[in-house]
LUMDOKOL-252560 format. One record per residue (C-alpha): residue number from 0; x, y, z. Coordinates in steps of 0.001 Angstrom, whole numbers, plus 524288, in hexadecimal, padded with zeros to 5 digits. Each point is the difference from the previous one (the first is absolute). Layout:
! LUMDOKOL-252560
(gupa NUM, (X, Y, Z)) ...
END
This chain:
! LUMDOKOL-252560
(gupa 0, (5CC78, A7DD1, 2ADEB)) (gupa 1, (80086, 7F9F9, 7F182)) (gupa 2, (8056E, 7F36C, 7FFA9)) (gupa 3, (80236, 7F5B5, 7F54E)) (gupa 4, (8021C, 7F258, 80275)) (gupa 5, (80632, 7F84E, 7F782)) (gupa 6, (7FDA9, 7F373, 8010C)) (gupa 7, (7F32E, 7F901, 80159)) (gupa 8, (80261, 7F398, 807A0)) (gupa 9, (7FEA8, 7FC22, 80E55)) (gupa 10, (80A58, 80929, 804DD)) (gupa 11, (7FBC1, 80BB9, 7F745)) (gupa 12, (7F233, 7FDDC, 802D2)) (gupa 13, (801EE, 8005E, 80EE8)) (gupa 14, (80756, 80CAA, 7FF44)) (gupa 15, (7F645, 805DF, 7F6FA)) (gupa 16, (7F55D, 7FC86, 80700)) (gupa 17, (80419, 804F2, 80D67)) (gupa 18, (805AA, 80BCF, 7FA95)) (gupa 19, (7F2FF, 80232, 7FA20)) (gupa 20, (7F91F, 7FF67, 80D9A)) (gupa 21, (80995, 80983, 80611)) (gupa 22, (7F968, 80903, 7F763)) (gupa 23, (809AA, 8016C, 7F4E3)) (gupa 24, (7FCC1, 7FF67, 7F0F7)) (gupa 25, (80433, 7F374, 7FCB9)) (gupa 26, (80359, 7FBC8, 7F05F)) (gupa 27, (8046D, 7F221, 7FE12)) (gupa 28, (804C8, 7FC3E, 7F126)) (gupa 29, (7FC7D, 7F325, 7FCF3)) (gupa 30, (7FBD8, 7F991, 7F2D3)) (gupa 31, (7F6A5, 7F61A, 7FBCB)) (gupa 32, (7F937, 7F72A, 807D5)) (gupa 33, (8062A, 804C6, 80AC9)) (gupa 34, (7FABD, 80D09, 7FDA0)) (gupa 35, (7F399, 7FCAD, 7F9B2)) (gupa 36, (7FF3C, 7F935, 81124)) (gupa 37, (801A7, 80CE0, 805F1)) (gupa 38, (7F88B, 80847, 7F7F7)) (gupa 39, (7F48B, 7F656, 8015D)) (gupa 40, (802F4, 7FCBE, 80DF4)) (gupa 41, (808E5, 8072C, 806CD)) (gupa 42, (80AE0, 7F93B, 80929)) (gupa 43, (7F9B8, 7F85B, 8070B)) (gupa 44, (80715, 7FCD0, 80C98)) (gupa 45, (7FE52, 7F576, 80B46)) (gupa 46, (803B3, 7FF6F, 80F8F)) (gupa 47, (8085C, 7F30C, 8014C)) (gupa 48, (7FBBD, 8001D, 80E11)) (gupa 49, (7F1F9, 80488, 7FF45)) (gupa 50, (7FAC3, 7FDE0, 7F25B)) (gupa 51, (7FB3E, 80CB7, 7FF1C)) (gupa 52, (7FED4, 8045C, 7F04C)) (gupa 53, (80209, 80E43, 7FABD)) (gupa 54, (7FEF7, 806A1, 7F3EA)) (gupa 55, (8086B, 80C1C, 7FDC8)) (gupa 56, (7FDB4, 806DB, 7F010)) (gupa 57, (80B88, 805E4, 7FAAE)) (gupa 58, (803FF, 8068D, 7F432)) (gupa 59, (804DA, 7F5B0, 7F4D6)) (gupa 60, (8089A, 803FD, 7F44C)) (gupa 61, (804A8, 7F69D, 7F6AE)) (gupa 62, (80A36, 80877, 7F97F)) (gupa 63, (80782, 80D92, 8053B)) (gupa 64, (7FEB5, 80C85, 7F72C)) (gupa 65, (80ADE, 80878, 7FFA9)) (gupa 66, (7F9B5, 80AF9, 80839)) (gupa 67, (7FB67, 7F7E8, 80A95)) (gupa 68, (80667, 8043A, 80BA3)) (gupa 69, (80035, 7FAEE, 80EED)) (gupa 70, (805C8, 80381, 80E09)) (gupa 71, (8037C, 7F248, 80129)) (gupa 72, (801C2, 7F0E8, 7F90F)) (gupa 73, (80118, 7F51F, 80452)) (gupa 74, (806E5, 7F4C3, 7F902)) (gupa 75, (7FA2F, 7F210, 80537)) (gupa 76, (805AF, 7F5A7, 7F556)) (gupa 77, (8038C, 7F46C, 80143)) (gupa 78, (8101F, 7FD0E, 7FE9C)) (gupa 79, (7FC68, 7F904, 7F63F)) 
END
C-alpha cells in the first residue's frame, strides 16, 4: 500500500516508521531541517524499556504535486 504521512514529528514519525516495516511504501512530507534529518538519517527510533536503536529509510517529500496520488494519509499535526 502507498501511504503519505503528513506530518513529520514524533507521532508521524512513529506511524511512518512502523508502517514502513510492515512492508508498505511509506512517504512522509516534511520540510527543512526536519527533512534534510530523514533524508540523511532516517527515523531513528529508541526502546524506552530496552534501549535498543533502529533506523527505518523512508520516502521524504517536501512539497505534494498535483498528480501524486496515495491509498492512504495520514494527518499527525499538532492542534496547534
Amino acid at each position: 500500500m502507498e501511504i503519505l504521512v503528513y506530518g513529520a514529528g514524533v507521532v508521524g514519525s512513529q506511524y511512518a516508521a512502523r508502517l514502513r516495516q510492515a512492508g508498505h511504501m511509506v512517504t512522509v512530507l516534511a520540510r527543512n531541517q526536519r527533512a534534510e534529518e530523514l533524508r540523511e538519517h532516517g527515523i531513528v527510533l529508541e526502546a524506552a524499556n530496552t534501549g535498543q536503536v533502529e533506523t527505518v529509510h523512508v520516502s521524504v517529500k517536501e512539497t505534494l504535486e498535483p498528480d501524486d496520488a496515495y491509498e492512504l494519509v495520514i494527518v499527525a499535526l499538532r492542534m496547534n
